[in-house]
C-alpha positions in Angstrom: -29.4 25.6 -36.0 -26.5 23.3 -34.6 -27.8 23.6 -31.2 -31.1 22.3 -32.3 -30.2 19.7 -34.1 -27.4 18.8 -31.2 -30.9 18.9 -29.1 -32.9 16.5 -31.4 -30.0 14.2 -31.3 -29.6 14.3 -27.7 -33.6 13.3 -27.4 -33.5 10.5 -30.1 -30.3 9.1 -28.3 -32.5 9.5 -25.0 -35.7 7.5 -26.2 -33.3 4.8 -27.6 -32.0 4.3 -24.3 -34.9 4.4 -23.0 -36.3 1.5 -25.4 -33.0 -0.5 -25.0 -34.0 -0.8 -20.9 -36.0 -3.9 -22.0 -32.9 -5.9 -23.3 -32.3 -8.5 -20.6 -29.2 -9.8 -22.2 -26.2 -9.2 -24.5 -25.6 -11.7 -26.6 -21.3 -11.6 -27.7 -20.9 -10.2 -31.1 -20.5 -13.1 -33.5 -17.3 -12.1 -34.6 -15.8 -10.7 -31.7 -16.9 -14.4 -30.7 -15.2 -16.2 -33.5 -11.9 -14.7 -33.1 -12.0 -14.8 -29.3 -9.1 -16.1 -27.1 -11.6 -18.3 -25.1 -14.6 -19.1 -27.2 -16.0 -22.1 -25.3 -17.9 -22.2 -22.2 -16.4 -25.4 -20.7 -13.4 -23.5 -19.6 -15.9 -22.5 -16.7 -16.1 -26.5 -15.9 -12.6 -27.0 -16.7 -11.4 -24.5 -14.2 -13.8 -25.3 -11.5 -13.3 -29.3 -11.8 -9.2 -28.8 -11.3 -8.7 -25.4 -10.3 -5.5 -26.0 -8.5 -4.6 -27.6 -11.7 -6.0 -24.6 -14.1 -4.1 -21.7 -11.7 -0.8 -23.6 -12.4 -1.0 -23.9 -15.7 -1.2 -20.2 -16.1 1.3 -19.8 -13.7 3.5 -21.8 -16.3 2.8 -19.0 -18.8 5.2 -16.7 -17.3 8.8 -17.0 -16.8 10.3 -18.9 -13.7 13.9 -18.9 -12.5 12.5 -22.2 -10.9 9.0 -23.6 -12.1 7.0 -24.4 -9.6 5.6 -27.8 -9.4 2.7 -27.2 -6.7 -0.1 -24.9 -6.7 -1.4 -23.6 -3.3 -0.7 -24.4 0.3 -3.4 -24.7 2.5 -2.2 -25.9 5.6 -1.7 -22.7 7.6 -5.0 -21.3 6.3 -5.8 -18.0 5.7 -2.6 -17.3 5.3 -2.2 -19.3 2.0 0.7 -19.9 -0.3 1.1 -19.9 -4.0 3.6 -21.7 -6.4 5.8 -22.0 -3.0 8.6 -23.6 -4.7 8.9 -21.5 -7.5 11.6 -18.8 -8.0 10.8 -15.7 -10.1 11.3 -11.5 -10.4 8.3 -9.5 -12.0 10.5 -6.9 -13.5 12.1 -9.9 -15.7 8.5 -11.1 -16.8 7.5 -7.4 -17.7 10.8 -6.1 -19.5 13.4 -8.9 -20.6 11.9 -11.8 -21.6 10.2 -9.6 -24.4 13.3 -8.1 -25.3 15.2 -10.9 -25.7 12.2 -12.5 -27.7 12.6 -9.5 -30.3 10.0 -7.4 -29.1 12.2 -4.6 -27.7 11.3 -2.2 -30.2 7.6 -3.0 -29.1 6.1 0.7 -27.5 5.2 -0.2 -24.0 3.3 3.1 -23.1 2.2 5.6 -26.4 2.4 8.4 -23.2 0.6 11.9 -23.6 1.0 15.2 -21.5 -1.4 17.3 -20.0 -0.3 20.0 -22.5 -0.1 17.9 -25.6 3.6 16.7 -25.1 4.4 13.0 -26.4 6.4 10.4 -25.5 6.5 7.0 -27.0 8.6 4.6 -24.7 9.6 1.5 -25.7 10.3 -2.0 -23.9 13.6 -1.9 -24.6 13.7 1.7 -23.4 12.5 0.8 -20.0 14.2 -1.7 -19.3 17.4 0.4 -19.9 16.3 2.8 -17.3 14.6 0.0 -15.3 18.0 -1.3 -14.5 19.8 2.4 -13.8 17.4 3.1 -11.4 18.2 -0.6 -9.5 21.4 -0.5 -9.5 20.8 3.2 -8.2 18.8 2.4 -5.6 21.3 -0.3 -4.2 24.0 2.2 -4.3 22.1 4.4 -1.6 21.9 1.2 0.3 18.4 -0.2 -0.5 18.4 -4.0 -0.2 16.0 -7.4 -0.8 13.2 -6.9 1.8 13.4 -2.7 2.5 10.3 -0.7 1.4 10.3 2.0 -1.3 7.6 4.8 -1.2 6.3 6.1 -4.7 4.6 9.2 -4.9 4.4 10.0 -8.8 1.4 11.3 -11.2 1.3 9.6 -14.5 4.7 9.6 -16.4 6.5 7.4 -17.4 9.0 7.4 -14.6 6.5 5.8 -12.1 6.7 2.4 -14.4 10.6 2.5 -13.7 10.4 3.1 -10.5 8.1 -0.1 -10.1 10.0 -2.0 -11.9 13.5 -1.2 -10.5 11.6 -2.3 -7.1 10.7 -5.4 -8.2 13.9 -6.2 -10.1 15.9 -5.8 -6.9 13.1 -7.2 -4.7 12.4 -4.0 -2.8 8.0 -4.1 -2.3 7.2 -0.6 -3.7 4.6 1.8 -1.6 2.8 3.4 -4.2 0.7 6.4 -3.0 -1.9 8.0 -5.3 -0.4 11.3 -6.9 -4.0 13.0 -5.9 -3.6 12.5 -1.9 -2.1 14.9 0.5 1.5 15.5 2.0 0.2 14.1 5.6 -0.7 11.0 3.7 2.4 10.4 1.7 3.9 10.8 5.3 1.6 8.5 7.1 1.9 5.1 4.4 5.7 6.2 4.4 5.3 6.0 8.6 3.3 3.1 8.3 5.4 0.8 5.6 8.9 2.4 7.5 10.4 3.0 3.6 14.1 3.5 3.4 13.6 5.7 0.5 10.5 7.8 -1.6 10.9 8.5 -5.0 8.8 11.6 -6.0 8.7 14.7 -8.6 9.2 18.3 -8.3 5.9 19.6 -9.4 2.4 18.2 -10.7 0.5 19.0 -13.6 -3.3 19.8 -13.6 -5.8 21.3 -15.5 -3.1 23.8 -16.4 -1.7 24.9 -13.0 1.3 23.2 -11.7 1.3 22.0 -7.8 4.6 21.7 -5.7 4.8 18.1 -5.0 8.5 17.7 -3.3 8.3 20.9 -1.5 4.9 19.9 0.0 6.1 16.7 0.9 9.6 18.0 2.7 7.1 20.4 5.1 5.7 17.4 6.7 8.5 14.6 6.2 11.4 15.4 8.0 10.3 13.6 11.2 10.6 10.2 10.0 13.8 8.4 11.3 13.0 5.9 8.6 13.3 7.6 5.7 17.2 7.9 4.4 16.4 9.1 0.8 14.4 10.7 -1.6 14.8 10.8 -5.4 13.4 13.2 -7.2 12.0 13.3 -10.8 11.9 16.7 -12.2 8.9 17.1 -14.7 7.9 20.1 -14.8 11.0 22.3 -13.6 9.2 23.3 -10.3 11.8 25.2 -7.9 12.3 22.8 -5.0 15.1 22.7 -1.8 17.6 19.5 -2.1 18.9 18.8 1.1 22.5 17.3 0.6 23.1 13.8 1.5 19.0 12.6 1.7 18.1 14.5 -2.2 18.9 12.8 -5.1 17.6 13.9 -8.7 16.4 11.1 -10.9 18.3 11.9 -14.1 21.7 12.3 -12.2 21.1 9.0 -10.2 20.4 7.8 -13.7 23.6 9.1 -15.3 26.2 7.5 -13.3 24.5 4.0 -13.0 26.1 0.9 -14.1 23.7 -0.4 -17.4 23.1 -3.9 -16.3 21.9 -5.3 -13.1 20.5 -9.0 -13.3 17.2 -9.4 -11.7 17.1 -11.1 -8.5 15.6 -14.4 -8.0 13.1 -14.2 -6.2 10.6 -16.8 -3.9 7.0 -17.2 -5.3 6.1 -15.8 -1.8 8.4 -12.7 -1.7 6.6 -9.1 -0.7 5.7 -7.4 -4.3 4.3 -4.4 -3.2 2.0 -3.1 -0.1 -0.6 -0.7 -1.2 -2.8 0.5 1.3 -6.7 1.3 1.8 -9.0 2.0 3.6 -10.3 0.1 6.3 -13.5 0.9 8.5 -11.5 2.5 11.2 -9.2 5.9 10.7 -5.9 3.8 10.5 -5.5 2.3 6.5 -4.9 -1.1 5.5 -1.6 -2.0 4.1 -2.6 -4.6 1.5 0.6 -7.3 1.5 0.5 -8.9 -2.3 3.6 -11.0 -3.3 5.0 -12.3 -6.6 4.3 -15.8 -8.0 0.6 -15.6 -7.6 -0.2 -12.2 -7.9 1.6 -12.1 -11.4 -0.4 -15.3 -12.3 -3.5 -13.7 -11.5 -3.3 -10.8 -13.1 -1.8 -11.9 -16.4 -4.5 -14.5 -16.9 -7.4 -11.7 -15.9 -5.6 -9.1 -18.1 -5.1 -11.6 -21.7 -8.7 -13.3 -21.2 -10.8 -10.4 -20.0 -9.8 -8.2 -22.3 -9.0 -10.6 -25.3 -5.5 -9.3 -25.3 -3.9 -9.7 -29.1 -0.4 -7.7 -28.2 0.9 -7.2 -31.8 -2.7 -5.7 -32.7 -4.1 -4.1 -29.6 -3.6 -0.5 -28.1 -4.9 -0.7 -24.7 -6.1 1.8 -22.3 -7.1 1.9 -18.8 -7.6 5.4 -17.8 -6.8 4.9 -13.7 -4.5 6.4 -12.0 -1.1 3.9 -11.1 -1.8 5.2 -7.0 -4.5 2.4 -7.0 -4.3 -0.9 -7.4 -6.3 -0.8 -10.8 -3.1 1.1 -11.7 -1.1 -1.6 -10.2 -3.1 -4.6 -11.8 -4.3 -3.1 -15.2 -1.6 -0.6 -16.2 1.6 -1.5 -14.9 1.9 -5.1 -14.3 -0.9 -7.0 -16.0 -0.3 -4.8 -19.8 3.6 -5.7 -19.6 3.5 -9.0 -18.2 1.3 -9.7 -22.0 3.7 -7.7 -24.3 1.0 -5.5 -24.8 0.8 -1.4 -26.2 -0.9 1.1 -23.9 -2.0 4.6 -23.5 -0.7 6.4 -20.6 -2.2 10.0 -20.1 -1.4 12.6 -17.2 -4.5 14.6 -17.4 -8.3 14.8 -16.1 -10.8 13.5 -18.8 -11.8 17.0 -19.5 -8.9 19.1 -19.9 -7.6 20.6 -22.1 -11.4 19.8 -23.4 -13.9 17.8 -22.8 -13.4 15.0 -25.6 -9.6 14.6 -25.0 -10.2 10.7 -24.2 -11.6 10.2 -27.9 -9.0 12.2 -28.9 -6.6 10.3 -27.8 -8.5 7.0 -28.3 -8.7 8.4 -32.2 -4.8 9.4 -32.1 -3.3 5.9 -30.7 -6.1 3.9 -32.4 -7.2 2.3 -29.0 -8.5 -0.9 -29.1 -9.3 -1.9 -25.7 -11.1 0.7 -23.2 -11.1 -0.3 -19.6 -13.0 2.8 -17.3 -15.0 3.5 -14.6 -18.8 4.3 -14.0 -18.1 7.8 -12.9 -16.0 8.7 -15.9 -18.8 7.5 -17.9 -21.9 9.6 -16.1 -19.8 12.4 -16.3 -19.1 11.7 -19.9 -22.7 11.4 -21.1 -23.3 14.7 -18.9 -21.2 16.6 -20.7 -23.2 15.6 -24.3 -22.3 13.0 -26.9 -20.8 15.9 -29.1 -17.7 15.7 -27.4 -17.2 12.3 -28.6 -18.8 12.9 -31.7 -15.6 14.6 -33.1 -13.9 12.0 -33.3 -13.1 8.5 -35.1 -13.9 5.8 -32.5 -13.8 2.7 -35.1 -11.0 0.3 -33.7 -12.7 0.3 -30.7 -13.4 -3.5 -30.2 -14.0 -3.7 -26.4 -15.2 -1.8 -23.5 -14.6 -2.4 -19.5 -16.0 -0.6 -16.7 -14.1 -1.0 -12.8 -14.3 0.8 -9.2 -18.0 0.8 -8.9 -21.2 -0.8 -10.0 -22.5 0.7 -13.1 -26.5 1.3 -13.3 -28.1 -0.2 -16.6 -28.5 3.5 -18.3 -24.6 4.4 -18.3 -23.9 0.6 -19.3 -26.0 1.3 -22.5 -24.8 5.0 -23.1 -21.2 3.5 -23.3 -22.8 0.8 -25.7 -24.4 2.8 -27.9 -22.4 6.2 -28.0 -18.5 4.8 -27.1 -18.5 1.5 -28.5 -21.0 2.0 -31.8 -23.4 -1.2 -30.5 -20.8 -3.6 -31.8 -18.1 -3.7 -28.7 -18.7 -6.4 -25.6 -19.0 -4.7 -22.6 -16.7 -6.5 -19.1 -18.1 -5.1 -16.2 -15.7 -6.4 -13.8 -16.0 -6.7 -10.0 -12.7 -7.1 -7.7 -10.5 -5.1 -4.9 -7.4 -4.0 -3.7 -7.6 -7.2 -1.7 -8.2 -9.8 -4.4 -5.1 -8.0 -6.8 -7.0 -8.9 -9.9 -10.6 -9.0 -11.3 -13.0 -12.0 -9.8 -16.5 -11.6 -11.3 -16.8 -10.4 -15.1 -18.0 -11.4 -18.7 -15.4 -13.4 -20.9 -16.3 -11.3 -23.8 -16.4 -14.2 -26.4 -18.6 -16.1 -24.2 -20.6 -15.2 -21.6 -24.0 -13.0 -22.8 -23.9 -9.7 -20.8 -26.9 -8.2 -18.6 -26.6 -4.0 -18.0 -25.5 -3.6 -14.6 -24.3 -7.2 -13.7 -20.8 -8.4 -13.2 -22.1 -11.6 -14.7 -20.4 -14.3 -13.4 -17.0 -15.6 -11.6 -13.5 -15.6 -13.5 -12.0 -19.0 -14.7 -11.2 -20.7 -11.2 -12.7 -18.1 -8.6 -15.3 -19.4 -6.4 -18.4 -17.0 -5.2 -21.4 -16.7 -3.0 -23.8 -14.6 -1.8 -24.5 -15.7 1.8 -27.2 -14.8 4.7 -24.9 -12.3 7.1 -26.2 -14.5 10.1 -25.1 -18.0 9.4 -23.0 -17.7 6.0 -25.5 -20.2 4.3 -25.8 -19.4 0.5 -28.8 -17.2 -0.4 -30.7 -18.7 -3.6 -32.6 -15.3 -3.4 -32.8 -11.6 -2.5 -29.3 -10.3 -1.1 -26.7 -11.1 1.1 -22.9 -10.8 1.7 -20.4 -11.2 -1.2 -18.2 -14.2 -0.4 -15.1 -16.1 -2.1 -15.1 -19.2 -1.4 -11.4 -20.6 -1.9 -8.1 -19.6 -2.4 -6.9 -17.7 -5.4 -3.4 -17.0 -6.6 -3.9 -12.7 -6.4 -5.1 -12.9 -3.0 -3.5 -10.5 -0.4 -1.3 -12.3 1.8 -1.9 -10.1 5.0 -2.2 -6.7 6.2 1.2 -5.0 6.9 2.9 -6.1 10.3 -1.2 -6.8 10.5 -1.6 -10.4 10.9 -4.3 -10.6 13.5 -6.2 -7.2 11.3 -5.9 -9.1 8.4 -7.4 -12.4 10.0 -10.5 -10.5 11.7 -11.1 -8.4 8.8 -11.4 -10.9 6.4 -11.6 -14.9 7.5 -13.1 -14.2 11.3 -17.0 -14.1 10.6 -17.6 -17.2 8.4 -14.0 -19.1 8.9 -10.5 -19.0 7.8 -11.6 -20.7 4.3 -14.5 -18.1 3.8 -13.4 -14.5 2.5 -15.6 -11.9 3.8 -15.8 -9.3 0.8 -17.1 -6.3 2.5 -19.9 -5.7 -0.5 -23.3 -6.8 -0.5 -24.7 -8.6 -3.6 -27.3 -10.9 -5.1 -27.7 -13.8 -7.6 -30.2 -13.6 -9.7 -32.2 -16.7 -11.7 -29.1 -17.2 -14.1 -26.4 -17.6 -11.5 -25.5 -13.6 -12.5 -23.8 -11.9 -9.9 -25.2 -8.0 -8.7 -23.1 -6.0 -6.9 -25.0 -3.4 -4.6 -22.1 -1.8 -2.3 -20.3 -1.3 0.9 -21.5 -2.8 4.1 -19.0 -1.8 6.0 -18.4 2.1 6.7 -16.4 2.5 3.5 -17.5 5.7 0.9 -16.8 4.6 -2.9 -16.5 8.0 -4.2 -15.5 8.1 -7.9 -14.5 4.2 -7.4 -11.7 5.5 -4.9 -12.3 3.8 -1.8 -12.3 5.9 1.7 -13.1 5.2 5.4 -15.6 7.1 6.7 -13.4 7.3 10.2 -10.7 8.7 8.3 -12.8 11.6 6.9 -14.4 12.0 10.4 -10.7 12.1 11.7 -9.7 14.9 9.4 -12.9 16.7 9.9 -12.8 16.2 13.8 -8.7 17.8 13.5 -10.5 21.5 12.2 -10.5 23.6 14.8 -13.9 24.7 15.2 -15.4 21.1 15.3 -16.5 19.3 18.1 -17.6 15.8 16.3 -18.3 14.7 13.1 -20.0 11.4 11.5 -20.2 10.4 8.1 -22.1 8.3 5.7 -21.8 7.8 1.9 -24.7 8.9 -0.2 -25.8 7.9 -3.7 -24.8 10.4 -6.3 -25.7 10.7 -9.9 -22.1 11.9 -10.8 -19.3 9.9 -8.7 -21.6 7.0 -7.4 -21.4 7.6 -3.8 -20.7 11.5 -2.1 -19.6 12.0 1.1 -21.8 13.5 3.8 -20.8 14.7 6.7 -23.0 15.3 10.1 -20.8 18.2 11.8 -21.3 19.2 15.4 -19.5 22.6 16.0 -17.1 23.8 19.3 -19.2 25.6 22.0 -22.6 27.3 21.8 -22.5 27.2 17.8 -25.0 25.2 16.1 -24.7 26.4 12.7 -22.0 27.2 10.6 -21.6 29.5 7.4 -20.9 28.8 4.0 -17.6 30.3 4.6 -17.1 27.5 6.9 -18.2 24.7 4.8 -15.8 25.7 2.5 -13.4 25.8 4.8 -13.8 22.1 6.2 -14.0 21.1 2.8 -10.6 22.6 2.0 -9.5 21.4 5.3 -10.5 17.4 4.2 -8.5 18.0 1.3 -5.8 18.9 2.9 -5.2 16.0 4.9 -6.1 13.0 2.8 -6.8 14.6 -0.3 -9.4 16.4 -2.8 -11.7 13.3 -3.2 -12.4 13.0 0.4 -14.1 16.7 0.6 -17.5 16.3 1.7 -20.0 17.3 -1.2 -22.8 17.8 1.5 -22.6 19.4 5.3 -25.4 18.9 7.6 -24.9 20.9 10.7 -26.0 18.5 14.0 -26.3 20.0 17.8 -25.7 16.1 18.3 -25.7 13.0 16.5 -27.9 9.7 17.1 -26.2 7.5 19.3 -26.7 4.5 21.1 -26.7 4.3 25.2 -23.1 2.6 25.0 -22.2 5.6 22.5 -22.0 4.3 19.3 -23.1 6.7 16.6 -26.0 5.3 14.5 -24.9 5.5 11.0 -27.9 4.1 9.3 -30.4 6.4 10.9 -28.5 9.0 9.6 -28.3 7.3 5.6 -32.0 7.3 6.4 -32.2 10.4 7.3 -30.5 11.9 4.7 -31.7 9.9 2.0 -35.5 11.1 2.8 -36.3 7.5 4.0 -38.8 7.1 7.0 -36.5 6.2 10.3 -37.4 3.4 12.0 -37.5 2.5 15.6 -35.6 5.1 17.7 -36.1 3.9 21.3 -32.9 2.6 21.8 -30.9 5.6 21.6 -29.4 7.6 24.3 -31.5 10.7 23.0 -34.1 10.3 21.0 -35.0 14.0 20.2 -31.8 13.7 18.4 -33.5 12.7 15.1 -36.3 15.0 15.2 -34.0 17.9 15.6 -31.8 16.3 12.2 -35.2 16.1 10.5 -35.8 19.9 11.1 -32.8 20.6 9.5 -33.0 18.5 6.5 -36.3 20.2 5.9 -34.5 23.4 6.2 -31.9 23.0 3.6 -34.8 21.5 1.3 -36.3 24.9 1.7 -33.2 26.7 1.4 -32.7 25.1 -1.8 -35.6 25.9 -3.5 
């Protein structure tokens, strides 16, 4: 009886979705609107008319050693400057200027366990460790300017660790707990860190993973690397070599209590985070202080509508990215605010544990991405049926564009009809969000970013002459400086200017997505142009995948394209061209490259799809053709194939698409 009626529901939920696919717009709820932070529209004009002006008056919102009295420095364009003359320290911003305002007692992080274990940490709290740690890390010889990798899951101890870094200006590495060993090793290679701070073991889905012991097999090499500090979390047996070793809680015993935060230049290195980049070698993303705090605080109190003393806010990313960065660490604390913290996949130890928690901590603010949500309404609305999602008052969406359907699931089923929706657009590169609804304003459309933030300039340009396009699409631009931007690529300077400023000009940002405008001036993101997979909203390089692929032993070559997929947004597939006379491999080998991927950059980066290839489509100077292979793949009819070196190539592909269609059914 349940299951039918769980069946009828499912069906009426489906043909109101179904009916809601003629809403063009979403108005913002008239009471959401009333008590908005920014409830009228001529901040857009405001912004735009002064926006050096506009960006310095939010930098005057945080806390300055020295206030800066100019905005941005163009002169030595692209490599801008913001609030030069300012002096300030991100850790003080974040931790004591709430303490001494009386908000010490404030929780920073409600924080939740795989298993169900709690922890609420406060502001005071953190900042009582923050400073331990610094004056820790200074007594192993870490000093302004030196580079500290950061290899945690999601505990609290990965804020500290940020924040000591910051309060002694050392720019953190932060490396995404899900990666591999090798890759820990290559950022640490990379960014030359004096010191890593890691964990013992990692929870997930209720196994535990070595994490230090991994690491030590393939980090011993680097000259670099004097230290490593060592968080244990889950009591995980690992080796402590003397002198390099340190555990967390020791280093944290014998610290002094107090250590004054530096005062730092607007300009000074924050953190390097890197990414992928459209050849095997990442990109180590440079973001400083002054302007990168400014950004994100302003993004992080307006986009969301950020009331501190009433809201619980909850970004479910992981810290290894830079929505971690940006939306959980630095943006929440820099506005006083409450947040959820939870080390745990979104369907373990069931599969409503985010509306648990939501229910538990009386969540306020959602922030998510696309894939979460697909997978969510996959999984059937009686998972979040269980549970009291009232106080929800506002949704976000990040990583990904979000197709109209998922965008009104989340409407309907998460946020009851009566919660705005910001779908925001932005990167590692631009630090904070750049297109997205102010939910008290701007009316929403399913599947559009909407429009530019407060003082952000965008366009959507013709690839050949960077003239704007007034319709159809074209390349994602900004079009001026902004105070989040990434300074440069790591010891990159010349990468960073031909990556980003080379095809339209130093004043022009090349975005790397392709986008329209549509009659209303709303921005649609449409994806990648470069060979970057989105997978999940996690950002790889096809040559790095290729790379890892290439390093198994029985493969001779290997290209690969990102495909769209109903659960994670894009999938990797890989074209694989075995060693020797072998043209096909078994399953037992697919598995085997897959676990291979995953063992070099890490689990998201397995390919979902292998397509054995006796060669790939290449061009006479040997460049592989990646679009006739998307085509391919896709079931699209492939264009002219004249050019290539052999063009049998594509009808033997084609035979063997046809044979796993027929395998499969």
């Amino acid at each position: 009886m349940a299951d039918t009626a769980t069946q009828a529901g499912g069906e009426q939920l489906e043909e109101k979705l179904e009916g809601m696919l003629d809403i063009e717009k979403f108005e913002p709820p008239e009471d959401f609107h009333k008590h908005a932070l920014l409830s009228d529209p001529s901040v857009f004009e405001e912004a735009d008319r002064d926006w050096k002006g506009w960006w310095l008056k939010q930098a005057k919102e945080l806390h300055w050693f020295k206030e800066p009295t100019e905005s941005v420095d163009e002169s030595n364009a692209p490599f801008y400057k913001w609030f030069n003359d300012g002096k300030i320290n991100a850790s003080y911003n974040c931790l004591d200027r709430h303490v001494e305002a009386g908000n010490g007692d404030r929780v920073a992080f409600h924080w939740r366990g795989e298993e169900g274990e709690e922890r609420d940490i406060t502001y005071a709290e953190l900042l009582r460790d923050t400073q331990k740690l610094a004056n820790a890390l200074k007594e192993l010889g870490i000093k302004k300017g030196d580079v500290v990798g950061i290899f945690l899951p999601m505990i609290p101890e990965v804020v500290v660790a940020m924040m000591a870094c910051a309060r002694i200006g050392a720019p953190h590495n932060v490396v995404f707990g899900g990666f591999s060993a090798d890759s820990v090793k290559e950022r640490m290679e990379f960014s030359e860190a004096k010191a890593l701070i890691t964990v013992d073991g990692q929870r997930r889905k209720g196994k535990t993973a070595p994490v230090k012991a991994k690491v030590d097999e393939v980090i011993s090499g680097l000259d670099t690397l004097q230290h490593m500090i060592v968080v244990k979390s889950t009591n995980n047996d690992c080796e402590m070599k003397e002198g390099r070793d340190h555990w967390y809680h020791e280093l944290l015993e014998k610290a002094d209590d107090e250590c004054p935060a530096e005062e730092l230049d607007a300009e000074h290195p924050l953190y390097i985070l890197y990414t992928s980049g459209s050849t095997a070698k990442p990109k180590g993303v440079v973001h400083t202080t002054g302007g990168y705090l400014t950004g994100i605080a302003a993004t992080h109190r307006y986009v969301f509508d950020l009331k501190p003393e009433e809201d619980v806010y909850w970004c479910s990313a992981d810290v290894g990215w830079v929505t971690g960065h940006s939306y959980i660490v630095y943006g929440p604390m820099l506005n006083g605010a409450t947040s959820v913290m939870f080390e745990g996949a979104p369907d373990y130890p069931h599969k409503g544990i985010w509306w648990e928690l939501c229910e538990r901590y009386g969540v306020t603010l959602f922030y998510t991405a696309p894939t979460a949500i697909r997978a969510c309404m996959k999984w059937g609305v009686e998972h979040v049926n269980k549970f009291d999602l009232s106080k929800l008052r506002l949704l976000g969406t990040v990583g990904e564009p979000i197709n109209p359907k998922a965008w009104l699931w989340y409407h309907v089923v998460i946020g009851g009809e009566r919660c705005p929706i910001v779908d925001t657009w932005w990167q590692t590169e631009t630090g904070a969000i750049m297109i997205t609804p102010l939910p008290g304003i701007v009316e929403t459309k399913p599947g559009s970013a909407t429009r530019p933030f407060p003082g952000i300039a965008a366009d959507v340009v013709d690839e050949r002459d960077g003239t704007p396009v007034a319709d159809g699409q074209g390349l994602l631009v900004i079009t001026r400086p902004w105070p989040s931007m990434l300074r440069t690529l790591y010891k990159e300077d010349e990468r960073f200017v031909e990556t980003y400023f080379d095809r339209f000009g130093k004043e022009t940002y090349l975005v790397g997505d392709a986008a329209r405008k549509d009659k209303d001036g709303y921005f649609w993101i449409i994806g990648r142009i470069d060979d970057v997979v989105n997978v999940s909203g996690h950002r790889m390089s096809t040559a790095e995948v290729e790379s890892a692929i290439v390093s198994h032993r029985m493969v001779a070559e290997a290209a690969v394209i990102g495909q769209a997929d109903e659960d994670s947004g894009q999938a990797i597939c890989a074209f694989v061209t075995l060693e020797g006379d072998e043209t096909e491999g078994s399953d037992d080998l697919i598995a085997e490259i897959r676990e291979h991927v995953a063992g070099r950059i890490g689990k998201l980066a397995r390919p979902k799809r292998i397509i054995w290839a006796d060669d790939l489509p290449k061009t006479r100077s040997g460049k592989i053709m990646r679009r006739l292979l998307r085509d391919i793949a896709e079931g699209r009819a492939v264009g002219d194939v004249t050019t290539l070196r052999d063009p049998d190539v594509m009808q033997q592909l084609e035979g063997k698409i046809k044979e796993e269609h027929q395998s499969e059914q």
